[in-house]
C-alpha positions in Angstrom: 0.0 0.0 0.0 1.2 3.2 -1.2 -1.2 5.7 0.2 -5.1 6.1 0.8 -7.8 8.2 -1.5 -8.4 11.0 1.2 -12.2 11.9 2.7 -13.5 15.0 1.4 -16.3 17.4 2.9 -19.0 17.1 0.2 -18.7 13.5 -1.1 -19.0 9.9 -0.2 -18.0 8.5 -3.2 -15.3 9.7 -5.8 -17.1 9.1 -9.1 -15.8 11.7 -11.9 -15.3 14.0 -8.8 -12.0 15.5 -7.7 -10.4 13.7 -5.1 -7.0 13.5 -3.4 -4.3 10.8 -2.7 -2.3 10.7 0.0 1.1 8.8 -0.8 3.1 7.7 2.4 6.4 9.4 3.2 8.7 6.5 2.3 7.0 6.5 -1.3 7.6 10.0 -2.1 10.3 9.5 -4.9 8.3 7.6 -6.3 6.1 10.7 -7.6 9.2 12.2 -9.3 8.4 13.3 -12.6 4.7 12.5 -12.4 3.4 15.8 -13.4 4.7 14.9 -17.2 1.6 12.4 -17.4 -2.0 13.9 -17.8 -3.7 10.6 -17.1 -2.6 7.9 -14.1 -3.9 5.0 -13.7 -5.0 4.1 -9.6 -4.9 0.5 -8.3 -6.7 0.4 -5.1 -7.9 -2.8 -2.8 -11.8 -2.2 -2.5 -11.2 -3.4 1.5 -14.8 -3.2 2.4 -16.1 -5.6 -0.4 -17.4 -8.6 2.0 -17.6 -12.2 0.8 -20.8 -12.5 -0.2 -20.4 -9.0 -3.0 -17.2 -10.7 -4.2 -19.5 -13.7 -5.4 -21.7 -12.1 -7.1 -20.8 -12.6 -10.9 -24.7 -11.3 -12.7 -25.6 -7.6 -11.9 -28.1 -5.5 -13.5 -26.3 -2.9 -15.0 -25.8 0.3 -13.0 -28.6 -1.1 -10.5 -31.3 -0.4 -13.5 -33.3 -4.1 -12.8 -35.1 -3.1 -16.1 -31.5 -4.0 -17.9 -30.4 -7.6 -18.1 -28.0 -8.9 -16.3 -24.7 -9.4 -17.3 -21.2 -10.4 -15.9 -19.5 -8.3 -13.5 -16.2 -8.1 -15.8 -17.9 -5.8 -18.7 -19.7 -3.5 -16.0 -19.0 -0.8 -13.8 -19.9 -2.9 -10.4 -18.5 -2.9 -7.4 -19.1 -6.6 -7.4 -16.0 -8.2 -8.3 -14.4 -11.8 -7.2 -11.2 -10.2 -6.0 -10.8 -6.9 -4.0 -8.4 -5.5 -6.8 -9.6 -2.1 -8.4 -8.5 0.4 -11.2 -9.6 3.7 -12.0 -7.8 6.1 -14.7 -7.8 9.3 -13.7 -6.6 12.8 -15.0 -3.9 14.1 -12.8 -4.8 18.2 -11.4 -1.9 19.1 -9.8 0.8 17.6 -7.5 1.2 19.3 -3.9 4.2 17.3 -2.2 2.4 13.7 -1.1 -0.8 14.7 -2.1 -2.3 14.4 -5.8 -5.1 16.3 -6.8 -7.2 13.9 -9.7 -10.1 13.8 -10.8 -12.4 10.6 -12.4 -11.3 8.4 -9.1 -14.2 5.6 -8.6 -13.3 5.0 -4.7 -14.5 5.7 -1.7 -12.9 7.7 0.5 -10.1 5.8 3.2 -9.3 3.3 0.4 -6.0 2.0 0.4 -4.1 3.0 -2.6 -1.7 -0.3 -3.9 -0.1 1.5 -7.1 0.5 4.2 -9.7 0.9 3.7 -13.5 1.5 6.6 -15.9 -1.3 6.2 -18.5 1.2 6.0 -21.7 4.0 4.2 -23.4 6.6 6.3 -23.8 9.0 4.6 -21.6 
């Protein structure tokens, strides 16, 4: 764990709403250079999905019941069979340990595992 997606005062949820990561001291160098990449991509362990929401596999998409259901892989759920979740983001600005996004689909207190640089330039 490199950090956690930090609370703010007028959201639960980070949906396509600016939010903030908090990166741990000993990862700090680890943001050199980052301000070169507009989009980042955010791994984060969903650590309050129980056991019974990780075995769901057939959702209705986006809740709507008057969809079909399909498989959670090709949706936007929170259902998944492992804890593991990814959300590319555009990066705001860069204030020390904190990063400023926006597009984060977290909740607030999640534990950020990882950052990739959306690109392949090196």
């Amino acid at each position: 764990m490199v950090g956690f997606i930090l609370p703010s005062r007028r959201r639960k949820y980070s949906v396509k709403k600016k939010a903030f990561i908090e990166i741990f001291t000993p990862f700090i160098d680890g943001l050199k250079g980052i301000g070169a990449y507009a989009e980042l991509l955010i791994l984060y362990w969903m650590d309050r999905l129980n056991e019974k929401a990780r075995k769901v596999l057939l959702v209705h998409p986006k809740g709507d019941t008057q969809r079909p259901k399909r498989g959670v892989f090709p949706t936007c759920s929170p259902h998944r069979p492992n804890p593991f979740g990814v959300s590319k983001v555009r990066l705001l600005s860069r204030q020390g340990n904190i990063l400023n996004v926006e597009g984060l689909d977290a909740l607030d207190r999640t534990p950020a595992i990882n950052i990739k640089k959306v690109g392949n330039d090196y």
